[in-house]
Structures are given as C-alpha cells and as structure tokens.
C-alpha positions in Angstrom: -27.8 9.9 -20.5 -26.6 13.6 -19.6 -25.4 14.4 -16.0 -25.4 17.9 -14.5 -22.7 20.7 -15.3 -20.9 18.0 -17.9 -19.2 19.6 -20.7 -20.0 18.4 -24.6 -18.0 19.7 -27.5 -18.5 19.5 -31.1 -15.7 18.6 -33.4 -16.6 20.3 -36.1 -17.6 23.1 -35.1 -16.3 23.7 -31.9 -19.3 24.4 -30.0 -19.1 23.6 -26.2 -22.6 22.9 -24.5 -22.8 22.5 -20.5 -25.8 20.4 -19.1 -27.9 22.6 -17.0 -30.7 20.0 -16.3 -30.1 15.9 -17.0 -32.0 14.3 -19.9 -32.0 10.4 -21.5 -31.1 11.8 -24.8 -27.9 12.0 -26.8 -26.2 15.6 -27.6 -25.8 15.9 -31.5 -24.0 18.7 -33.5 -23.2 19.4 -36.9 -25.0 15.8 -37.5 -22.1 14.1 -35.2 -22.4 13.0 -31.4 -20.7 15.6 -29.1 -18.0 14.7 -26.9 -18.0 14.6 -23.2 -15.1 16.3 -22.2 -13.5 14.8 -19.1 -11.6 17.0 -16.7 -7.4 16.2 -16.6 -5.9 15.9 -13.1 -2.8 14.3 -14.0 0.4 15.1 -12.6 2.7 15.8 -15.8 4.6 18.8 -16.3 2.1 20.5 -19.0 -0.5 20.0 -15.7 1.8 22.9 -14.1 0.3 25.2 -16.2 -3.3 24.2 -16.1 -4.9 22.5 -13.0 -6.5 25.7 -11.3 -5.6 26.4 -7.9 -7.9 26.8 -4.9 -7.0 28.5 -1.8 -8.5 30.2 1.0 -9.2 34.0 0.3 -10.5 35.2 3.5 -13.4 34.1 5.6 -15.9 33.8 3.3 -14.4 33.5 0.0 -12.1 31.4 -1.9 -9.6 32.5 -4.7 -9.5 30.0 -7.8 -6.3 30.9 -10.0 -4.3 29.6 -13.0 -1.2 30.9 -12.1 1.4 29.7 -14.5 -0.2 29.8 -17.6 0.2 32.3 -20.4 -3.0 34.6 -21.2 -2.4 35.4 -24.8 -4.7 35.6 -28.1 -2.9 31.9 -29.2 -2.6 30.4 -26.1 -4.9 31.4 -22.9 -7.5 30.8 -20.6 -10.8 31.0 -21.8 -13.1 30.4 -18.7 -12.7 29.1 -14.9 -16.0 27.2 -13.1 -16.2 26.6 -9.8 -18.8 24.5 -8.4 -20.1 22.5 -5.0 -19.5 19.4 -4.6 -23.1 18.9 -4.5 -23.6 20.7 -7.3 -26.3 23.2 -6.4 -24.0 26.6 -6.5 -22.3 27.1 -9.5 -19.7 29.9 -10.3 -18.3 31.1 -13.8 -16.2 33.3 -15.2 -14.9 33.7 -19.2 -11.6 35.8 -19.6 -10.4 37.8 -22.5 -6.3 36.8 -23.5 -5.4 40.1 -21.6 -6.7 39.1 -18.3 -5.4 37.4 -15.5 -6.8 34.0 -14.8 -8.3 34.5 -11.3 -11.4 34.8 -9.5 -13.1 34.9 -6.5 -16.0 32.9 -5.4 -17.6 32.0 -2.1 -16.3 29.8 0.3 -17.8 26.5 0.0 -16.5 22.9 1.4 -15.4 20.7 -0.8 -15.3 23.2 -4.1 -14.2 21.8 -6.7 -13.0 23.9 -9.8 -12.3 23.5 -13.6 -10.9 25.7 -16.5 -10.7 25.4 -20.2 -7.2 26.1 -22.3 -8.2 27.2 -25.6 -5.2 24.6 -26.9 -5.1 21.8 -24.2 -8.8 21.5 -23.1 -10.7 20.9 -19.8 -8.8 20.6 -16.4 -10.2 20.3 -12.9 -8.3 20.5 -9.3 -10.7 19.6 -5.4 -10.4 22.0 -2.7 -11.3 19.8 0.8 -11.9 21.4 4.1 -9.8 19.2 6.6 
C-alpha cells in the first residue's frame, strides 16, 4: 500500500513518481517494482552537504536552504519539498545546476522539508515550533 507524498523511483529508467492520493496497489516501471525512497537524516559528514535547512524567514514565512552543497550540471540539487506535518500543504520547487538551492515557503508548525541530490538521493530535515 502507497502513502501520501512518498517518493518511488525506477531503476531503470530513472523515473521518480510522488503519491498524490494513497491506493492498495503496487508501483511498477519498466516491468520492475519501483523503490520507495526513504529520506536520510543521518549525521555523517556527506549529510553536511545535503540535509536542508529550515529557519525562520520573517513572520510569515520560512526559508528552506541547501547551503553547502555544490549546484553544478554533475553534481546539484534538483528539487526541495517542503510540506506540513499533516500533510495537507505541500510546497515544491525544481532548480536548474545554476541556481541557488533556496526557497521560501509559508510559515507552518512543524514543517518538515526534503531535497533530492542528483548523485546521493533523498534527504529530509523537521523544523519544530518550541
């Protein structure tokens, strides 16, 4: 069974498919089973580089960025989705190798945010309102 907003990718082709609505069935590609890709929160050095960082922007907003991470055509960013904890707003945005990985997104408690390395896959960081 599919849950909302997970993230399946083919192997052999590389297509990526989000779940927008849940459903009993199993996600096939190419003839193969996709993969659920899990995000990565651990704390090892290569994490520097990916885990997206939330932070207050002003009043109503929050700023999601990858800071340390290079943005070029080998090696970059290719999107950053933020979503409630609940899951009923959802905010995404694909970057270009030229761009800087950043965005702004309303404030919401308890955000939680993900981005995908075109190398070194899906990784996710919480924001909680203490």
């Amino acid at each position: 069974m599919t849950k909302k907003l997970e993230l399946y990718k083919c192997n052999i082709c590389g297509n990526l498919v989000q779940v927008i609505l849940e459903g009993a069935g199993e996600l096939i590609c190419c003839g193969e089973p996709m993969n659920l890709l899990k995000e990565q929160l651990d704390s090892s050095e290569i994490s520097e580089k990916h885990v997206p960082e939330i932070s207050n922007y002003n009043d109503q907003y929050k700023k999601i960025t990858v800071y340390k991470h290079p943005m070029q055509k080998e090696h970059y960013i290719e999107f950053i989705e933020a979503y409630s904890k609940s899951k009923d707003e959802v905010y995404l945005k694909y970057f270009n190798p030229e761009n800087k990985a950043e965005f702004i997104t309303l404030k919401s408690d308890d955000l939680i945010a993900r981005e995908f390395c075109n190398i070194h896959g899906l990784w996710g960081n919480k924001f909680t309102e203490d």
